[in-house]
N, C-alpha and C positions, 0 to 999 in steps of 0.2 A: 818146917817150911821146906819147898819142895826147890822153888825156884826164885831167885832175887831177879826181876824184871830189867832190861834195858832199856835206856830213857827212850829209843828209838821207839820201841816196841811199845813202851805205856803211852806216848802220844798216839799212836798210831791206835790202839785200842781205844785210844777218847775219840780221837777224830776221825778215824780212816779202818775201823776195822775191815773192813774188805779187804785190805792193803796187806793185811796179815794171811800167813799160807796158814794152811787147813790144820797143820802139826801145829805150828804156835797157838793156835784158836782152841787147840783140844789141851794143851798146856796150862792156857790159861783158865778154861772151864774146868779140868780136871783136878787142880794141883791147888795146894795152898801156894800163894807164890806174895812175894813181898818187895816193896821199894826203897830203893837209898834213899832217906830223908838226904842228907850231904851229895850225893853224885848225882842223881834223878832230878829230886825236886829242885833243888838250888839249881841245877845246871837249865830247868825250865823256864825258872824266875830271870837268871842273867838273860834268856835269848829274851824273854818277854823285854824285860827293861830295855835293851838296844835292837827291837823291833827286828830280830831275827826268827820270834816264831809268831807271825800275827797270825795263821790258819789256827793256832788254839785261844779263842777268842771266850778264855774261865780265866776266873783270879785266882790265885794261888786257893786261895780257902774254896772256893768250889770246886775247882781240882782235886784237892783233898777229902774233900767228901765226898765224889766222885768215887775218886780210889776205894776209898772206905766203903760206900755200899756197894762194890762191884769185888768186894772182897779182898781186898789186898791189903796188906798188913802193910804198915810205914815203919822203916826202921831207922832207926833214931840214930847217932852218932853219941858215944861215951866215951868218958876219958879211959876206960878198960879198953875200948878198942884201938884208940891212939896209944896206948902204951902197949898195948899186942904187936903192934908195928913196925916196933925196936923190935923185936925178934923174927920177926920176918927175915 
């Protein structure tokens, strides 16, 4: 994986890609790139629930499958990475 996605930047790809400069477009066509299931998606789901992101007008699961045919890997949250953490 090349690049892990910011939540900014994957709305903005569902709904506004124009919004994105010409570098992140070629990023994201070029690159294997992947989303934070925990930072990303969850952080889309809270704004949806308290009506802070209505211009993305998909349910979580269509979102997802969005992502997924547009190539982008979902990555998951493991208790290996919460325990990598302590050592940070």
């Amino acid at each position: 994986m090349d690049f892990i996605i910011d939540t900014q930047i994957l709305i903005w790809s569902v709904i506004y890609p124009n919004k994105l400069s010409s570098k992140v477009r070629e990023i994201l066509e070029n690159n294997s790139n992947g989303v934070s299931q925990i930072r990303s998606l969850y952080e889309v789901a809270i704004k949806q629930k308290i009506g802070k992101l209505s211009e993305l007008d998909l349910s979580m699961s269509d979102l997802i499958n969005c992502l997924l045919k547009d190539g982008f890997e979902i990555l998951s949250l493991k208790n290996v990475h919460i325990e990598a953490y302590e050592r940070i």
